[in-house]
N, C-alpha and C positions, 0 to 999 in steps of 0.2 A: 508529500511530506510537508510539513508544518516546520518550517526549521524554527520559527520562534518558539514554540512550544513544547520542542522533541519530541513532534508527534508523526507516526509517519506506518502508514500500511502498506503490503508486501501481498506479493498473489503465492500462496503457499501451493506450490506444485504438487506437495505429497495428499492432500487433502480437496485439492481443487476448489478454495476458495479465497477469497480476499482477507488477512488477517491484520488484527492490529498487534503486533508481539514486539514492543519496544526493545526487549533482553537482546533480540535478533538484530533490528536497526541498528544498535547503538555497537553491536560489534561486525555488523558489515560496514557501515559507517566511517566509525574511529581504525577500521585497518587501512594501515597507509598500502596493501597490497590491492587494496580496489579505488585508490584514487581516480585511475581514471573509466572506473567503473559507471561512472552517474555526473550527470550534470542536471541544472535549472534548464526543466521547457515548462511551456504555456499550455493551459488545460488538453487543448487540441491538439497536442504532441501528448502530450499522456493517453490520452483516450487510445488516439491509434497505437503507440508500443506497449500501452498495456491488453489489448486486444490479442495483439501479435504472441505477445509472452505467456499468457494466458491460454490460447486455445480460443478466443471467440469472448470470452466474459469480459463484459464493460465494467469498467471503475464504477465503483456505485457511486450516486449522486453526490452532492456537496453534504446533503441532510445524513446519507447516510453514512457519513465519512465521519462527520459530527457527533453521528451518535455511537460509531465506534470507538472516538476518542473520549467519549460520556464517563468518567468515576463509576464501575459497576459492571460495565459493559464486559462481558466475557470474552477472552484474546483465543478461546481455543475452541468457540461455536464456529458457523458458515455463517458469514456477514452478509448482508444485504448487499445486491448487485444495481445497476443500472441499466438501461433497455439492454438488453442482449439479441 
């Protein structure tokens, strides 16, 4: 998540892959019922629970994080992964 930017992707379980769908963040987010749903960790904490939550599929790189939050970029393709 990008918190300066309100930018922030999600491993979409019904579809099996990494999404950028802000509509969804912004109301898992702002519900005060998942407060203590999410906290700030360091890349190397992400990699390994997004692995976990996931089934195996890596966050995709920094580049391809970037170009999912890209003006254009389509929220309801399969995103580019990272080594898997």
């Amino acid at each position: 998540m990008d918190v300066g930017a309100g930018n922030a992707i999600l491993w979409d379980h019904r579809s099996g892959h990494w999404a950028f769908d802000p509509a969804l963040v912004v109301r898992f987010v702002n519900d005060y019922r998942n407060v203590d749903r999410f906290e700030t960790v360091d890349r190397a904490t992400a990699e390994r629970v997004a692995e976990a939550v996931s089934g195996g599929i890596a966050l995709p790189d920094e580049d391809g994080i970037r170009a999912m939050f890209a003006p254009g970029a389509s929220a309801g393709e399969p995103q580019p992964s990272g080594p898997q």
